[in-house]
Structure formats: C-alpha cells, structure tokens
C-alpha positions in Angstrom: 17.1 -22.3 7.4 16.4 -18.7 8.4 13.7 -17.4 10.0 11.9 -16.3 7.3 12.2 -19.4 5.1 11.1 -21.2 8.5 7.9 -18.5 9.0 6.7 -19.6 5.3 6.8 -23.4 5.7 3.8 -23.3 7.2 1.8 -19.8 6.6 -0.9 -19.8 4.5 -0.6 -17.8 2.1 -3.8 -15.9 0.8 -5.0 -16.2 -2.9 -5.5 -12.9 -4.9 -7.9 -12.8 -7.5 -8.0 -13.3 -11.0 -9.6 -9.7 -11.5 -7.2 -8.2 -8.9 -4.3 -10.1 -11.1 -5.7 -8.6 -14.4 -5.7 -4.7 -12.8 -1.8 -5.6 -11.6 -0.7 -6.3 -15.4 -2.7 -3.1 -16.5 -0.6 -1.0 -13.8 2.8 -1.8 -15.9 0.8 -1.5 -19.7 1.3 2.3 -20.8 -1.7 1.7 -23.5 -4.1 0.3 -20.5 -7.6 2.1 -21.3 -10.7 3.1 -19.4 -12.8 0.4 -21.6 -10.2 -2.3 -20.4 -10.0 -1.7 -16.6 -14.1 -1.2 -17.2 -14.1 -5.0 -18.7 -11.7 -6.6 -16.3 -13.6 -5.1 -13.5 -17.1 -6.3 -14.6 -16.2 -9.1 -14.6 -16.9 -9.3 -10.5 -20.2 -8.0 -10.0 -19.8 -8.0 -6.2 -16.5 -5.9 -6.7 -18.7 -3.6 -8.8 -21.4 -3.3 -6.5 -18.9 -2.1 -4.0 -17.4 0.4 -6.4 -20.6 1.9 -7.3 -21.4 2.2 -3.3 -18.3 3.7 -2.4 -18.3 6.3 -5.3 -21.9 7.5 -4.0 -20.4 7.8 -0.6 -19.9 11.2 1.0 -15.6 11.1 0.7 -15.8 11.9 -3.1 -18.4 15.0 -2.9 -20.1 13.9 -6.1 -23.2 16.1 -7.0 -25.1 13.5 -9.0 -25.6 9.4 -8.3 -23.3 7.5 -9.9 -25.2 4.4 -11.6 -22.5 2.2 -14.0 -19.4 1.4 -13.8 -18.4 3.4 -16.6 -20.0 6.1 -15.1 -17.8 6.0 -12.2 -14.9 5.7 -14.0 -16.2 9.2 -16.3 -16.7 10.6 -12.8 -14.0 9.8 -11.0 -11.0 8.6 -13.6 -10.0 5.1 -14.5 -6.5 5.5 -11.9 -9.0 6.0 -9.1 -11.5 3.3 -10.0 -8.7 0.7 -10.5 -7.0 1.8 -6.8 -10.3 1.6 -5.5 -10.6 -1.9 -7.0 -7.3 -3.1 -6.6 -7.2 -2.4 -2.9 -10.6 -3.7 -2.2 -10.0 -7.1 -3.9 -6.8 -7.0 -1.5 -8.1 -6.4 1.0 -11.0 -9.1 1.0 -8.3 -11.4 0.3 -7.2 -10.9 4.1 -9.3 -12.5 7.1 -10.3 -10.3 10.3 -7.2 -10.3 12.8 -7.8 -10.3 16.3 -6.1 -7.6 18.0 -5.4 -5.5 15.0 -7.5 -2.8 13.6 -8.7 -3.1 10.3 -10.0 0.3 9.8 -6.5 1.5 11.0 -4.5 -0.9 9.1 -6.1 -0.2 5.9 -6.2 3.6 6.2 -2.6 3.7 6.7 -2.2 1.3 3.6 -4.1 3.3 1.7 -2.3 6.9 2.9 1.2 5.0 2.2 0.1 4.2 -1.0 -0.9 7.8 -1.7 2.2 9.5 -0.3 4.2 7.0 -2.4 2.8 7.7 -5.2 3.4 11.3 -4.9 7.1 10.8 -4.0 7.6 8.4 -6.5 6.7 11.0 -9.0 9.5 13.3 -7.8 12.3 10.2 -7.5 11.9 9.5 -10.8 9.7 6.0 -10.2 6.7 4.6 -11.5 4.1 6.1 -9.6 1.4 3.0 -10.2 4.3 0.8 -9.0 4.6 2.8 -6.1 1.4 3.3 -5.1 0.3 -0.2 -5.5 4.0 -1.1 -3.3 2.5 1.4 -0.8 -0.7 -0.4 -0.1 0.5 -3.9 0.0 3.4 -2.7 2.3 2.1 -4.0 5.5 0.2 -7.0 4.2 3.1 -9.4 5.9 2.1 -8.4 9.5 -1.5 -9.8 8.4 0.3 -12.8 8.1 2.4 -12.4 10.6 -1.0 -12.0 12.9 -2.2 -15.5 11.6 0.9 -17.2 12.0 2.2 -15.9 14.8 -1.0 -14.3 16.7 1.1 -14.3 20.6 4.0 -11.8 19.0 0.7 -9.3 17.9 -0.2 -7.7 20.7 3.9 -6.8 21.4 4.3 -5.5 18.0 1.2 -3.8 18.0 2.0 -1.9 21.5 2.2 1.6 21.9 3.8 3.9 20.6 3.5 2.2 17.1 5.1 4.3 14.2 6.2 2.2 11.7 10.2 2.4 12.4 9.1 1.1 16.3 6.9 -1.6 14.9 9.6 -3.0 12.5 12.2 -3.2 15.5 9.9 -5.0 17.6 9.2 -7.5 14.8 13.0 -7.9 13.8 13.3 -8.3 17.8 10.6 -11.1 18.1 10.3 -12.9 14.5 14.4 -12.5 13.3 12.3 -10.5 10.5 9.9 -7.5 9.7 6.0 -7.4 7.8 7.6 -5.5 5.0 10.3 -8.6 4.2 7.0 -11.1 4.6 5.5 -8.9 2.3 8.4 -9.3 -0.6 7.5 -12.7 -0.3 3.9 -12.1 -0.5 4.4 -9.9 -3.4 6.9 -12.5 -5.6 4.4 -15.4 -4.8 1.3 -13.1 -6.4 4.0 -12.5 -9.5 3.8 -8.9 -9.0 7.4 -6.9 -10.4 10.2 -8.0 -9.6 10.9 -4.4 -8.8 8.2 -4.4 -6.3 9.7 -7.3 -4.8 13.1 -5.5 -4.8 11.7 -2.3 -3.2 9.5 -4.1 -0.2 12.5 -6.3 1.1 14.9 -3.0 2.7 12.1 -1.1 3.3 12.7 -1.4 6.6 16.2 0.1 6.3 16.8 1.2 3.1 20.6 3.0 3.7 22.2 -0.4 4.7 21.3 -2.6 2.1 24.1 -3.1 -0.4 22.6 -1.2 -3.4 20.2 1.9 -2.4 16.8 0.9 -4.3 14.4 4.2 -5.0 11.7 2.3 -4.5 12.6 1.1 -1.2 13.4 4.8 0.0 9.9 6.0 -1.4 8.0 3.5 0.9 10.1 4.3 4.0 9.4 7.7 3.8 5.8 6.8 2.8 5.2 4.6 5.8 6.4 7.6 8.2 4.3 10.0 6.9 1.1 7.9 6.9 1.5 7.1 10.3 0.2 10.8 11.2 -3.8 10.7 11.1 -2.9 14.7 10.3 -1.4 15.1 6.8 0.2 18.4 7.1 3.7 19.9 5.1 5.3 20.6 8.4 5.9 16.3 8.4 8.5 16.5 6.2 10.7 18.3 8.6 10.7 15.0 10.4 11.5 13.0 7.6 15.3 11.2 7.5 17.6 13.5 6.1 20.1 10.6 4.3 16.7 8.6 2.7 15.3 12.4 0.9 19.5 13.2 -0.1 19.8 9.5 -1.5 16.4 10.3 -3.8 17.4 13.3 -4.6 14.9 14.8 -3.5 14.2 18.8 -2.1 12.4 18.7 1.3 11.5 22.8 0.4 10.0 21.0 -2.8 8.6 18.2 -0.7 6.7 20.7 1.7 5.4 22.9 -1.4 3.6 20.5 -3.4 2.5 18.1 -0.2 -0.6 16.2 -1.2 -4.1 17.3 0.5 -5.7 15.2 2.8 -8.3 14.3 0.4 -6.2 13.3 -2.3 -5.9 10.0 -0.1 -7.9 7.8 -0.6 -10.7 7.2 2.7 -10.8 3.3 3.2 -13.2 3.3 5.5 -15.9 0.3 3.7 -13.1 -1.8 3.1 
C-alpha cells in the first residue's frame, strides 16, 4: 500500500455542500445563467447573507448598498458571485488548523485561483476549471494538518514558497497537499480533468504526459506566493513549464492581472 492510499484509510474527509456541488456543475454548463446561479445560491440563506456582506465590503469600491442577491450579481457579474460562493462554501467546509494561517492560506488560494485563471486563458484551458483547480489546490495540506498535525509545523517552516513546501511534504508524508488534493477533488466528483491536472502539480515536466492544467497551477502557485503581484514575477517563473504551454513570458508580463482583480478573502 502506498503512502497515500495508507494517509486516506483513516482521514476524514470533509463533506461539500449540495449548493457548493450545484455551482461546480454550472462551471462546466456553457448555457449556465445569472437566474440559475441566483436560484442555486438562495437556496443557503446563510451563504447569501455572507455574499451580500462581502459585496458591501470596502475591496469592491461599490458606490451604492447592495440589498439582493440579484443585485449583487447585476453589480458585480454572476462569475464573481459564484467564485465568491463557491470558495466560501469551501472553505467553511474546512475546520480551524492549528498552526496554519487561515487568512494566509485562503488568500493565497484565492490569488492561485486568480492567476490560473488568467493563464489558463492563454494555454488554451478552461478558465472556470482553472480557477476553481487554483483554489482547491492546497486543500490536501488542510488535511494533511488534521491527519498528520506533528509534520505541520516542518512543512509550514520558513521559507515557505510553494516548490519548498511540496519537498518537505514529499520528504516527511512519501507525498505532497496537491496529490491529497486529486483525491479530494475525485471524491467531491469534480472533472476528471481537475483530478488529472492537481496530481503533477507538484512537478509537472516529469510526469509521463505534460497536462496544461497541471503547468497552469504550478506556475499559479509560484506567483501567489508573492503578497506583491507585480509583472516583474514572471521573470522568475520556470522557463521549461511557460515553453511546454506555449506560452510568451513578454505576453505574460503585458497583460499581468492587477492586484485587485484577485479576489480579497479576508471574511472567509
């Protein structure tokens, strides 16, 4: 049995909900509408009530009170309401960790997300697959932290860019949060091309068959871990991953997303 198998005989694995399910299926339908994320939504008023607080907050600048659902979704667009839902259901879905930052943790999950997204658009990807692969990609060291709380404060040890952090936890575990996350993600029934992209995250240029996906979110996951999002990153960025997307880095650096066009977690 390897490691892995042997981690998941005994994690406990968390339960996503129904509503959070329903917003997955609308990520991969082309003819998804504003009135049916509206409807799915609704259907959790506490999930609403959060929505409706964080599009009043101050990180979306809006110049009048938003007071439905449907307003926020006129305000802000029905792919921002449904990230902002999909990640918070996530992310309730998760317990407090000791010794890990949840502010942190869900600010860089919700920066990956954003920066895969955006390179996703330029590899030729789904973006909504993308970005929703971006957000969950660190969920597996949640686990980890439950299963396996003694390895935590290792892993978690500075310096902690994600290429360090994945070392230490191949080092410690015999496996990485990314490949407990592929798990995660085909035990929620999320795309099998999700569950592709997540498990050589880590190191997408040895696995057998380069997946796109899998590229995207490694360099997704080194760009969020800068709290500065800046164009001169790219120049930092693995030269063989960008090549084997075919992707330009002068391209890369041009249309780098602003700062505020990821998304601040920080009532999550």
């Amino acid at each position: 049995m390897s490691e892995l198998a042997a981690f998941f005989e005994t994690a406990r694995l968390p339960i996503m909900s129904e509503v959070a399910h329903s917003l997955v299926r609308t990520l991969n339908d082309p003819d998804a509408s504003a009135a049916q994320v509206e409807a799915i939504i609704a259907k959790d008023p506490v999930l609403t009530a959060n929505l409706l607080r964080m599009a009043n907050s101050a990180q979306f600048g809006l110049s009048r009170q938003v007071l439905s659902l449907n307003h926020a979704i006129t305000m802000l667009g029905m792919s921002r309401i449904r990230s902002l839902a999909l990640s918070t259901s996530i992310s309730t879905a998760f317990p407090t960790i000791p010794g890990l930052d949840r502010k942190a943790f869900w600010t860089f999950s919700m920066a990956c997300a954003g920066y895969a997204q955006w390179l996703a658009g330029g590899a030729g990807l789904d973006p909504q697959q993308a970005w929703l692969a971006g957000m969950m990609m660190r969920l597996g060291e949640l686990l980890i932290g439950q299963r396996s709380p003694e390895s935590l404060p290792e892993i978690e040890s500075l310096p902690a860019p994600s290429n360090l952090r994945w070392e230490r936890e191949q080092r410690l575990l015999g496996f990485d949060e990314v490949q407990v996350t592929a798990v995660l993600a085909r035990h929620w029934n999320f795309p099998e091309a999700i569950v592709d992209g997540l498990q050589s995250t880590s190191e997408p240029m040895t696995a057998v068959t380069f997946d796109k996906l899998s590229g995207v979110l490694h360099l997704a996951a080194l760009l969020a871990d800068s709290t500065e999002p800046h164009p001169d990153l790219v120049s930092d960025l693995p030269l063989a991953v960008i090549n084997a997307l075919n992707l330009d880095r002068h391209w890369m650096a041009a249309r780098f997303p602003r700062a505020e066009t990821l998304l601040d977690v920080t009532s999550l």
